[in-house]
C-alpha positions in Angstrom: 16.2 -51.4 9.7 18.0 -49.6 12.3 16.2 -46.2 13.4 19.3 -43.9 13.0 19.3 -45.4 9.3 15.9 -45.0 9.0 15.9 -41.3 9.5 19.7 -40.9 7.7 17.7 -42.6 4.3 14.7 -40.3 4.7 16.4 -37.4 5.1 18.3 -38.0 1.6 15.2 -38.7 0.1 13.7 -35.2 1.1 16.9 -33.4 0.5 16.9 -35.3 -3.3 13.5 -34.2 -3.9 14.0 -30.6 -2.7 17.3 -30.1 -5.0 15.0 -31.7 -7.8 12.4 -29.1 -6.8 15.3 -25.9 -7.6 15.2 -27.6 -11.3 11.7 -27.0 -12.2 10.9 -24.0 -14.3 9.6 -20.7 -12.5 5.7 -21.1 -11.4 3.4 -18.0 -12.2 -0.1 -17.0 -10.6 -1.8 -14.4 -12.3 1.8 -13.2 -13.7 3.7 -12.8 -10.6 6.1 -15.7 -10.5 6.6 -17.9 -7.3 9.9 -17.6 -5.7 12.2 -20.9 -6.2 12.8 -23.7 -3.9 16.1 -23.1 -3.2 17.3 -25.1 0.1 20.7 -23.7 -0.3 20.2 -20.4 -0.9 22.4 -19.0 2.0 25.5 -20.7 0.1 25.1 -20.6 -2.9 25.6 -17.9 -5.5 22.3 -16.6 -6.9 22.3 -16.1 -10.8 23.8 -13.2 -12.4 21.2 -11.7 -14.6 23.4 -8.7 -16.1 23.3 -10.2 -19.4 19.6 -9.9 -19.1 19.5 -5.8 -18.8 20.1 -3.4 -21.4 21.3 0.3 -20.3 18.6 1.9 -17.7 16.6 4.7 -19.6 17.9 8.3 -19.4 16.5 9.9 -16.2 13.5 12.4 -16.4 13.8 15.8 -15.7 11.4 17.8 -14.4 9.3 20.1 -15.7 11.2 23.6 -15.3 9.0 26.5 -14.2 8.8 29.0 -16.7 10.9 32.2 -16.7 8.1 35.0 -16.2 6.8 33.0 -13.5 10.4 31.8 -11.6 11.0 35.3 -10.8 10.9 35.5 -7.0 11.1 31.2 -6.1 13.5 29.5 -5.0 13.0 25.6 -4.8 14.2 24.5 -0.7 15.9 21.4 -1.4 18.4 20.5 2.3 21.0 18.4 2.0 20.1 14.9 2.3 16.1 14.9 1.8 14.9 12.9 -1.1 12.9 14.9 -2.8 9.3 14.3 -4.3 9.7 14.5 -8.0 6.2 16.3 -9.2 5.5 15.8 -13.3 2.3 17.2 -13.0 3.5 20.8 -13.6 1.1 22.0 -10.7 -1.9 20.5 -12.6 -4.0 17.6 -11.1 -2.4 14.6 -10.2 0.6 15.6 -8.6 1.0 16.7 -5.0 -0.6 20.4 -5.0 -3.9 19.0 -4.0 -2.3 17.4 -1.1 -0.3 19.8 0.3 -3.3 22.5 0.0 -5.3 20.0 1.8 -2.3 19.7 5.0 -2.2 23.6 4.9 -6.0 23.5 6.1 -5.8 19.9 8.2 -7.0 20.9 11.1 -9.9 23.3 9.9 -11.7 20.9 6.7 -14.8 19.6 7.6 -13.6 15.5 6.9 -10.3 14.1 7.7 -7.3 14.5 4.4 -6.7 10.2 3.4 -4.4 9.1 2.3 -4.9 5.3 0.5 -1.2 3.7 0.6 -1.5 0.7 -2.0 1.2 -1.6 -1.4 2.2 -5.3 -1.4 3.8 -7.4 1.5 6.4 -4.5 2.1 3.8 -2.8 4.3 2.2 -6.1 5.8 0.9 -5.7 9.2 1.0 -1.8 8.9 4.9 -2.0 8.7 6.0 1.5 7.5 2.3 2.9 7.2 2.0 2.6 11.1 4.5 5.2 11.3 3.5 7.5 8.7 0.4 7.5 10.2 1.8 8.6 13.2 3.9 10.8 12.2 1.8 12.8 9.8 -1.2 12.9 12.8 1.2 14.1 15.2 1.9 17.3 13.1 -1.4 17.6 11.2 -4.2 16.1 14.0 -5.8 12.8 13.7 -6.7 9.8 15.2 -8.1 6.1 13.9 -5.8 3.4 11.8 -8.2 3.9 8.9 -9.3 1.1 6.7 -9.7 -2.9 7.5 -10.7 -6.1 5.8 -14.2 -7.9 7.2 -11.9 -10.8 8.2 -8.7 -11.5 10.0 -6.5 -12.1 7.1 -3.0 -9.8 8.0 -5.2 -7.7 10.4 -4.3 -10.8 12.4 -0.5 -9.6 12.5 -1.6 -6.0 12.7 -0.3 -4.7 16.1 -2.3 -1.0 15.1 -5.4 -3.1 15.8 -7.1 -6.6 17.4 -9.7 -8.3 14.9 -12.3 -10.6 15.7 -14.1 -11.6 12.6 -16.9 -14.4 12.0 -19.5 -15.5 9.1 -17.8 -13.8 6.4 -16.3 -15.8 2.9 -13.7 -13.5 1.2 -12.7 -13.5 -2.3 -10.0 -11.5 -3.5 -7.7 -10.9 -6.5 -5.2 -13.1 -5.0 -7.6 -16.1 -4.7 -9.1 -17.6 -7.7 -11.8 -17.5 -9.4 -13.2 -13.9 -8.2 -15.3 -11.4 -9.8 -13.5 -8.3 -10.8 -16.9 -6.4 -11.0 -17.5 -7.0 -7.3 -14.2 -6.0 -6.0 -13.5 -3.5 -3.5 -10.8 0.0 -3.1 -9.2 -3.1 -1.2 -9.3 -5.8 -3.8 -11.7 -7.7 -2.2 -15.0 -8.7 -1.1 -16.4 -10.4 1.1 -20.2 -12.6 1.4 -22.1 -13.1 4.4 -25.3 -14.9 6.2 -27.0 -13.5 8.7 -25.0 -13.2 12.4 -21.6 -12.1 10.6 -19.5 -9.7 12.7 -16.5 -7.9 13.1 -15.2 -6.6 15.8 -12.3 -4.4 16.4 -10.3 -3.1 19.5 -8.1 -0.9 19.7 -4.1 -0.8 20.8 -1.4 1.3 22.1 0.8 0.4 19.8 1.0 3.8 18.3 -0.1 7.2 19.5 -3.1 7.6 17.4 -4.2 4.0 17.6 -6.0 4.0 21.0 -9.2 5.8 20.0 -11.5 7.1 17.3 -14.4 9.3 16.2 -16.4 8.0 13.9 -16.7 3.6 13.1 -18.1 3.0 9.5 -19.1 -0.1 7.8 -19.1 -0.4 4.1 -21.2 -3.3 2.1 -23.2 -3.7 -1.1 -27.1 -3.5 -0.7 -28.4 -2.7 -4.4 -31.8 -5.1 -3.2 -32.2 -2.4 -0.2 -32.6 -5.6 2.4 -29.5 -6.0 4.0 -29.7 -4.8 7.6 -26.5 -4.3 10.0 -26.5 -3.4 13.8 -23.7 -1.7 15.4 -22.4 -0.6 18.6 -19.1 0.9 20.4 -17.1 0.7 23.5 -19.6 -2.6 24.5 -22.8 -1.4 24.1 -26.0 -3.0 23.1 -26.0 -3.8 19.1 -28.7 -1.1 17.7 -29.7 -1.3 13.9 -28.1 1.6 11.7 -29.1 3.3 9.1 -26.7 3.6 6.0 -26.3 6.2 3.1 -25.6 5.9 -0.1 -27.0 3.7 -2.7 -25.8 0.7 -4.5 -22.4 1.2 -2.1 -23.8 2.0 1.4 -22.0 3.6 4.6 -23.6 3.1 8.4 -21.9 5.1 11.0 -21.6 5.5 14.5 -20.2 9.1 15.5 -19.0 8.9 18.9 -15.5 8.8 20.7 -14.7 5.0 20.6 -12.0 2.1 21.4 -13.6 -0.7 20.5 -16.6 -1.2 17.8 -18.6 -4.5 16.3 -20.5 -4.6 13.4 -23.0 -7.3 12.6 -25.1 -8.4 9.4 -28.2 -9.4 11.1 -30.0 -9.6 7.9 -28.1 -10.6 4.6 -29.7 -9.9 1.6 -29.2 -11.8 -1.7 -26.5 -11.1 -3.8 -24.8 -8.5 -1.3 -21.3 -7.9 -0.7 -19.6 -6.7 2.0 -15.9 -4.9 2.2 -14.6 -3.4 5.4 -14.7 -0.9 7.7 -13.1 2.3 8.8 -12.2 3.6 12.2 -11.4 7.5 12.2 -11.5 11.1 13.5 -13.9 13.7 12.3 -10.4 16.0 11.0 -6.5 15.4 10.5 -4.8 12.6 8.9 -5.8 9.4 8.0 -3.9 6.7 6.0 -5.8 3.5 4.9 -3.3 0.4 4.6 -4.4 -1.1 1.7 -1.6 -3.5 1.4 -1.8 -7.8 0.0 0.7 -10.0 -0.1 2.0 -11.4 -3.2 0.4 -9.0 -5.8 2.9 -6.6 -8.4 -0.3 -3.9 -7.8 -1.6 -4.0 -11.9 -4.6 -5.6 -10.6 -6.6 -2.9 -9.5 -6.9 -1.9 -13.1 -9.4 -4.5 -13.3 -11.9 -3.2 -10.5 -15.3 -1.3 -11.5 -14.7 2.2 -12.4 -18.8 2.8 -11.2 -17.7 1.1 -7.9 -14.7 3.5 -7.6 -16.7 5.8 -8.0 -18.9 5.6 -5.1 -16.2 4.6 -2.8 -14.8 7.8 -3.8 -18.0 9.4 -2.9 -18.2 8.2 0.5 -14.8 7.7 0.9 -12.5 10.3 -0.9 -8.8 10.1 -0.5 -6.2 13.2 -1.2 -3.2 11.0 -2.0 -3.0 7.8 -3.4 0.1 6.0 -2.8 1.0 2.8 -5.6 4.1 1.5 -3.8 4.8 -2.0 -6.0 7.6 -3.8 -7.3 9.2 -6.5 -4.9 7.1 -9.0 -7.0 8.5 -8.0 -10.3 12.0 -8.1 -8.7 13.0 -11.1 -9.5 16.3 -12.8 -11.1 14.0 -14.0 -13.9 12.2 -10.9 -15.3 14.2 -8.7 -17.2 14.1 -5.6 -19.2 11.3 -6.8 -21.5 8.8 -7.8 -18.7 9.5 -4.8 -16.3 8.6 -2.7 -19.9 5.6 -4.8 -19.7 4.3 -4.3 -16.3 4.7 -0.9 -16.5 2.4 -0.7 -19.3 -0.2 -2.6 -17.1 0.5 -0.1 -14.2 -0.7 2.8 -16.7 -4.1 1.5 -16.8 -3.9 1.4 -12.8 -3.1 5.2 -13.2 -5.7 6.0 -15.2 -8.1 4.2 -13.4 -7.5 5.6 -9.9 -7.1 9.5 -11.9 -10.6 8.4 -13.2 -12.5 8.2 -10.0 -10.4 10.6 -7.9 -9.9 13.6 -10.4 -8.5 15.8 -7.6 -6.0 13.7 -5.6 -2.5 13.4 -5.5 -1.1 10.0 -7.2 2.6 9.1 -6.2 4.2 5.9 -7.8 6.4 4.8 -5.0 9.7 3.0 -6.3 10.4 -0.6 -5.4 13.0 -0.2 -2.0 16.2 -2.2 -2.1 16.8 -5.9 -2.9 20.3 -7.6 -2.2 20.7 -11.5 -4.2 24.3 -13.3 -2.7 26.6 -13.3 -5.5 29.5 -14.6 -5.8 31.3 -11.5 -4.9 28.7 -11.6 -1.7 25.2 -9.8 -1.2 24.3 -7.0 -3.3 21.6 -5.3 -5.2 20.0 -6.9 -7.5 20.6 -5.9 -10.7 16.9 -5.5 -11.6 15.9 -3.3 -9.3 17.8 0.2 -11.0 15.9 -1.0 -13.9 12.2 -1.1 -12.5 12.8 2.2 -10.5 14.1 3.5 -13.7 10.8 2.4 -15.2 8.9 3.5 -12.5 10.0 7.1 -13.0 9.5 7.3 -16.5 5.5 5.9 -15.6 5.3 8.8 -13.4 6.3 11.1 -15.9 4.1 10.1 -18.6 1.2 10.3 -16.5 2.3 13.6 -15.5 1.8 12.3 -11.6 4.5 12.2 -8.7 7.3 9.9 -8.0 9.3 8.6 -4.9 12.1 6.6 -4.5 11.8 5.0 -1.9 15.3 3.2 -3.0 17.7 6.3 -2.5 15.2 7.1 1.3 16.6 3.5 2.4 20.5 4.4 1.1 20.6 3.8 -2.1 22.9 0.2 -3.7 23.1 -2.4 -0.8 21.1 -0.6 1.5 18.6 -3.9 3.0 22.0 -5.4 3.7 22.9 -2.8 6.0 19.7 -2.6 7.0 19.4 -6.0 8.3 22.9 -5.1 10.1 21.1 -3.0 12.3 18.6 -5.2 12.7 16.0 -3.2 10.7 15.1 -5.8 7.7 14.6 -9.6 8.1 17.7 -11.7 6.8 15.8 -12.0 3.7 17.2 -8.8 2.3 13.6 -7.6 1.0 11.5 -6.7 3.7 11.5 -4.4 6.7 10.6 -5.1 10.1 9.3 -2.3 12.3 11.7 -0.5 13.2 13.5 0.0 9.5 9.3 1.1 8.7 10.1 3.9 11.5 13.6 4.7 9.6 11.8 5.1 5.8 8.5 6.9 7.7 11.1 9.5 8.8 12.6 10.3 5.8 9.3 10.2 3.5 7.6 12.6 6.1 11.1 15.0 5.7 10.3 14.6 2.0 6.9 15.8 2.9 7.8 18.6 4.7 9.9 20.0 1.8 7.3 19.5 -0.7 5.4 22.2 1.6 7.9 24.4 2.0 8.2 25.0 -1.8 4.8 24.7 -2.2 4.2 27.5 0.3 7.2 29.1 -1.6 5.4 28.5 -5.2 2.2 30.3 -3.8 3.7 33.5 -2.2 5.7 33.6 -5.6 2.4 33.9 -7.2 3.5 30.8 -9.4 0.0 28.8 -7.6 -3.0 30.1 -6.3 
């Protein structure tokens, strides 16, 4: 058979079998469904699923601040800021704690956290990078904060270079795992003797270059794990860790580069990550995985979320979910659903850190090509919609992250300009930098009324 025949016939056979492919019913793991083989998806029409949503729930007020205490405040909202809507009426669990914490950044005797939970939105410290440097900038800091024991997306992470060996990682994206052994990142790791990471540092961002304090966190409840340490090239020395159960070993001293090696492994120990910080300002922890729809960490241990909290607190927790529930198949019903999960995740997270500041962050745009061209999908209203009304009867905080980026059609004009990949979901680098600003802005309002709300006499 003639070679140009030969590669004409093969090629209809793989263009048969990937149209065939389109026809097969919608693949789940662990509930969040796979997206579709669809080889023509840049021609052709993707299904209309208006049919498939009712009307969006009536949006949720705030609570109003009473008469005999609104005398003398008057909320700052400018012209064109997003605002962070607080349902916690000032009580625990909405933003007071944090923006107490800012006011006193620079004098608290521990750097203010913040954990940003996330899925492949915030991949390779897309938007968080910024934040992070933004909110260090004003407030002091230095250090990226929290990393995994292996590579994994801290191999596309520009904040900082990983070298990791000897380590096996399980994770709730990676079946089967043990839910009881998971970490605040959703995973964890085992190790034999001679394991290591080592991490560098980079100029990609202002803040990113150099640190204060290295930490390594692992599982030791046998008491006979031993790990050595070291910055900036120095000889590995063996350190000695507190806590019990959940251990911490530290090396306090100005740093660009650090290694961390298990050079004894003790049975049944687990190992999670490490942390690179300063000793005060701002530090935000990426604590982003690809694929997930975020209701898993309602399964992790509340006793080891509690010691993590211990050794590590955080002053805002940041649940910033939804591109994995945004899809043509999932309507009302299952966004009801997940929502329902995510409530556990809140309760969970308000469980171990009593104190901090939890803020669901809506789902960003999503654009689908229609037949009328690319637009919004008509999902996504729906699970912001949701996502409010989560915040509000959790009495937490709420973003939207949706009207920051421009509101209907935004990722389309966002990948325009050359901010968003041609997928019309997710942002590259510089459309991180454009949401960074306007969250911070959000930020900054929130402490202008809060400063507002205290000489008022409305908080203490």
């Amino acid at each position: 058979m003639d070679n140009r025949l030969k590669a004409f016939t093969l090629s209809g056979i793989i263009l048969a079998i990937l149209l065939l492919m389109y026809q097969l019913p919608t693949l789940h793991i662990d509930n969040t469904p796979l997206r579709k083989v669809a080889l023509l998806s840049d021609l052709l029409p993707e299904p209309d699923t208006t049919e498939a949503i009712v009307p969006l729930p009536k949006p949720v007020p705030l609570p109003a601040v009473s008469a005999s205490k609104a005398k003398g405040y008057k909320e700052y909202r400018p012209k064109g800021t997003v605002m962070i809507d607080d349902y916690a009426q000032d009580s625990a669990g909405g933003m007071n704690h944090f923006y107490q914490m800012l006011s006193n950044a620079t004098t608290l005797h521990r750097p203010l956290r913040i954990a940003y939970y996330g899925d492949s939105f915030i991949e390779a410290d897309i938007l968080t990078a910024d934040i992070r440097e933004m909110l260090q900038e004003k407030y002091g800091g230095r250090g990226i904060g929290w990393i995994d024991c292996t590579k994994g997306t801290n191999g596309s992470r520009p904040t900082i270079a990983v070298v990791s060996k000897g380590f096996t990682e399980s994770s709730v994206t990676k079946h089967p795992y043990v839910s009881a052994n998971l970490g605040i990142n959703q995973k964890y790791y085992t190790a034999t003797a001679g394991a290591s990471l080592t991490s560098t540092a980079t100029t990609f961002r202002q803040g990113t270059s150099t640190w204060q304090n290295s930490m390594f966190f692992y599982e030791d409840r046998q008491g006979t794990t031993q790990v050595s340490g070291a910055v900036n090239g120095e000889t590995l020395q063996p350190l000695q860790p507190t806590g019990s159960g959940l251990r911490m070993v530290r090396i306090s001293r100005p740093a660009h580069a650090a290694v961390f090696e298990v050079t004894q492994a003790g049975a049944g120990s687990l190992f999670f990550g490490a942390a690179f910080e300063s000793d005060r300002g701002i530090i935000v922890d990426n604590l982003g995985m690809r694929g997930i729809s975020g209701y898993t960490l309602a399964s992790l241990s509340d006793e080891r979320l509690a010691a993590f909290a211990h050794l590590r607190p955080y002053d805002l927790i940041i649940l910033h979910y939804g591109l994995n529930v945004a899809t043509d198949d999932n309507d009302t019903q299952f966004v009801k659903h997940y929502l329902t999960k995510m409530k556990g995740v809140v309760a969970k997270l308000r469980k171990a850190y009593p104190q901090a500041a939890i803020l669901i962050m809506s789902v960003t745009d999503r654009d689908q090509r229609t037949a009328d061209g690319i637009h919004t999908m008509k999902v996504i209203p729906v699970l912001i919609s949701y996502q409010q009304q989560l915040a509000a009867q959790e009495r937490v905080a709420f973003y939207s992250m949706f009207e920051a980026m421009g509101g209907k059609n935004s990722v389309r004009r966002y990948v325009d300009k050359k901010w968003a990949n041609k997928d019309y979901t997710h942002i590259n680098y510089e459309g991180g930098k454009q949401l960074a600003r306007q969250f911070c802005k959000s930020i900054e309002v929130g402490m202008e009324n809060y400063r507002r709300k205290q000489q008022a006499g409305i908080i203490k």
